[in-house]
C-alpha positions in Angstrom: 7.7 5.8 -54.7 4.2 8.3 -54.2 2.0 7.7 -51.7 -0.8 9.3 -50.8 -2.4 10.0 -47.4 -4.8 7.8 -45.7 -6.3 10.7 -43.7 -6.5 12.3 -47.3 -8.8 9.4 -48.8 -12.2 10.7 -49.0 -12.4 12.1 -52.8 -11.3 8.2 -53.4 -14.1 7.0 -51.7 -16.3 8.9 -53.5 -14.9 8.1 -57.3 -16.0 4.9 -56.1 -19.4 6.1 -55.3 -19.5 7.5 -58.5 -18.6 4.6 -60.7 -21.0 2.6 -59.0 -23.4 4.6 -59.5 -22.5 5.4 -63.1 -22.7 1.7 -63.7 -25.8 0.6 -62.0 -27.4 0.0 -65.6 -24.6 -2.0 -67.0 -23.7 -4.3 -63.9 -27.7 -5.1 -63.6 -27.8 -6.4 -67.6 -24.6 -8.3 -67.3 -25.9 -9.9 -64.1 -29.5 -10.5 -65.2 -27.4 -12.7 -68.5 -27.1 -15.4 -66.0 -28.4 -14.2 -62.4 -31.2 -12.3 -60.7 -30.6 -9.1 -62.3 -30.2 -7.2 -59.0 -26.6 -6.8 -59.0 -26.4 -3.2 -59.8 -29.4 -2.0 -57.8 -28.4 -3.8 -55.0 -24.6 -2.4 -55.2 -25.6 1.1 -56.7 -28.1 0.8 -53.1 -25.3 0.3 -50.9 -22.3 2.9 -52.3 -24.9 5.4 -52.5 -26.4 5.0 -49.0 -22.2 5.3 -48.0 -21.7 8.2 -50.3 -24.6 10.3 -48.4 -23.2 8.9 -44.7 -20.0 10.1 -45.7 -20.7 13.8 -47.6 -20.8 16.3 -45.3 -17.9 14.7 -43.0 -13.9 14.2 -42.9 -13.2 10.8 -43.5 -9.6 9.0 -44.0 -9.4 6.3 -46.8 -9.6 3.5 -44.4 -11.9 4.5 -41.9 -14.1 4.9 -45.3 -13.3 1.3 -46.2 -14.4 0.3 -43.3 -18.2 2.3 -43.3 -18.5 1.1 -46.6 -18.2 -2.4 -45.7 -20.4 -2.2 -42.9 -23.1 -0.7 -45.1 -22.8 -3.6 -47.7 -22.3 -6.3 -45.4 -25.7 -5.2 -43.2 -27.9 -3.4 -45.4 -28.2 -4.5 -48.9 -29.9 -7.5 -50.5 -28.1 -10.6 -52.3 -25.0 -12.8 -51.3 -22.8 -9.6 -52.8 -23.4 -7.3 -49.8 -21.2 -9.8 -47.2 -18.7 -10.9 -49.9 -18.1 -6.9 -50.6 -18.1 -5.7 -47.0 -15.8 -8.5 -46.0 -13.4 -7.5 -48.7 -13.5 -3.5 -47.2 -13.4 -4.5 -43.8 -10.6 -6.7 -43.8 -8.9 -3.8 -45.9 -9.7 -1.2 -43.3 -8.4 -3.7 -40.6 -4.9 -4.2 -42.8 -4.6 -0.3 -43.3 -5.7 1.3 -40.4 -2.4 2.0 -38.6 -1.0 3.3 -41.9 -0.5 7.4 -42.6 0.6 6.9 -46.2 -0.4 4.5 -48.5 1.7 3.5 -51.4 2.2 0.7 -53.5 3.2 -2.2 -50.9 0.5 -1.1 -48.3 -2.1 -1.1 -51.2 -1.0 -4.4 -52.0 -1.4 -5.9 -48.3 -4.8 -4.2 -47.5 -6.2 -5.8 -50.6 -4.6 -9.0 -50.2 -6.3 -8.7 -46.7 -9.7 -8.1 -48.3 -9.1 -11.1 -50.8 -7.7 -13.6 -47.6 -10.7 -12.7 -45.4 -13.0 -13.1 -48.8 -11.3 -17.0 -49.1 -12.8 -17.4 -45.3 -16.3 -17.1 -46.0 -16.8 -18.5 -50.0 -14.3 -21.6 -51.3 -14.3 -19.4 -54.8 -11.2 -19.8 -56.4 -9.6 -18.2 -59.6 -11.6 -20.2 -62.3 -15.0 -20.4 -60.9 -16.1 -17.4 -62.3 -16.5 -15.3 -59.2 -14.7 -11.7 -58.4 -11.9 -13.2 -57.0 -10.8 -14.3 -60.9 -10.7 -10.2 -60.5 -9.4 -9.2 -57.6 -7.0 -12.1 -57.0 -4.9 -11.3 -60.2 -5.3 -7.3 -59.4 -3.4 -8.3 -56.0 -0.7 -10.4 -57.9 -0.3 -7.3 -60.2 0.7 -5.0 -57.1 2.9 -7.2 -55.1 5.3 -7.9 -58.7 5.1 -3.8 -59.7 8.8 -3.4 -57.5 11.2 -0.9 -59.2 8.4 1.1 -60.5 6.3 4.2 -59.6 3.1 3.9 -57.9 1.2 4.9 -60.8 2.8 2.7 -62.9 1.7 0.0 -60.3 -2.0 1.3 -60.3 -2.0 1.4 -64.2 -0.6 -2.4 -63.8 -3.5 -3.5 -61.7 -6.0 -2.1 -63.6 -4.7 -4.1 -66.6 -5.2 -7.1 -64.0 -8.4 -6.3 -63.1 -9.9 -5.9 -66.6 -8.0 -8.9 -67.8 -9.5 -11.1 -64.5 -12.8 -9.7 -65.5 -12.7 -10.6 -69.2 -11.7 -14.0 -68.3 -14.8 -14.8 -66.8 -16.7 -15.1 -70.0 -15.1 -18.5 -70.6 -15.7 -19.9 -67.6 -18.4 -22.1 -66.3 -20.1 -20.7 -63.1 -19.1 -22.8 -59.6 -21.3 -20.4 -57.4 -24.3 -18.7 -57.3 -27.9 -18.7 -59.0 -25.7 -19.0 -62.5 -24.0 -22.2 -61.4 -27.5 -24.1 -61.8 -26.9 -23.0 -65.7 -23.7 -25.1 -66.1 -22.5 -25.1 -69.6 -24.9 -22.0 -70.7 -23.2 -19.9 -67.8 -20.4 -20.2 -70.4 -19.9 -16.7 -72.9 -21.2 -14.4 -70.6 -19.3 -12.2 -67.9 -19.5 -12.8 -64.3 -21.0 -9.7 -62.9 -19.1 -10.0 -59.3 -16.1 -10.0 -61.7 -17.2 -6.7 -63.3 -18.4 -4.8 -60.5 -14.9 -5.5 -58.9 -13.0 -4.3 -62.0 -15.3 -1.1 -61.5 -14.7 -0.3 -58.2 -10.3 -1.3 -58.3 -10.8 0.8 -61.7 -12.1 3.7 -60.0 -10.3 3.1 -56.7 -7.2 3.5 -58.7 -8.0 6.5 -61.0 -8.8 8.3 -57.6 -5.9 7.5 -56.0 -3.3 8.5 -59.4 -5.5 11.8 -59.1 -3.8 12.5 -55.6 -0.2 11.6 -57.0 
């Protein structure tokens, strides 16, 4: 069973960045399908305002997490800066105490960022929200036993994308795109997406440490 160092995290953090950024255009077009259209400016905003904080210092993986979240949560626009910054927090809080991350301490620090998520929005899986991405993605990790790490990662990523695409078929419960109803139906959530971006990356940077 890999793991990889939490104090080690940084070039993680920034793949994140990265896809984020690499995205912008894409999460703003699925968003502005059904919603505002800010989606991506607003998240490409906040991971790049983190990825400058964070260049020039050391930074473990969870202490990361943590800056991260507190940038999204205070300083970007739309309801998706205190969903996401929840969902980092509450992983920093879960992962803080540990030196090596593998695949059950992945699996508890994002089933921490998914519990504290549940506290603040009712979104369940089948409203059409991230959490019909991440809530799957967290499944995927706690059932990979008797396999290796990246094995796990690759496992979650299926999740993820799987979660994500299941959102076309479903009719929005929250958000500007719930006023839609049945037309919010055929079109991808963008929460959805942008979450299957960032566990996407967030695993691909993590397998690169293995």
């Amino acid at each position: 069973m890999e793991k990889f160092k939490n104090a080690e995290g940084k070039s993680i953090l920034l793949k994140m960045v990265k896809a984020i950024q690499d995205n912008k255009t894409y999460l703003g077009d699925v968003d502005g399908l059904i919603g505002g259209g800010d989606h991506g400016m607003n998240m490409n905003k906040g991971f790049t305002m983190f990825g400058d904080r964070i260049a020039e210092e050391e930074i473990s993986f969870c202490d990361g997490l943590n800056e991260l979240g507190t940038v999204l949560f205070n300083e970007i626009g739309g309801s998706m800066g205190p969903i996401y910054g929840t969902i980092f927090m509450e992983m920093a809080d879960a992962g803080e105490a540990y030196e090596e991350i593998g695949t059950t301490e992945l699996a508890e620090m994002l089933e921490a960022g998914l519990a504290g998520l549940c506290e603040i929005v009712e979104a369940k899986v089948g409203d059409k929200t991230l959490v019909d991405t991440l809530s799957p993605s967290v499944d995927a990790l706690k059932k990979a036993d008797g396999i290796s790490f990246q094995e796990a990662l690759e496992k979650m990523k299926e999740a993820a994308r799987e979660g994500r695409d299941s959102t076309k078929d479903m009719v929005a419960k929250f958000g500007r795109s719930s006023r839609l109803g049945e037309r919010s139906r055929g079109v991808l959530d963008a929460g959805a997406t942008s979450c299957c971006v960032i566990l996407e990356a967030m695993a691909d940077g993590i397998i690169e440490k293995l």
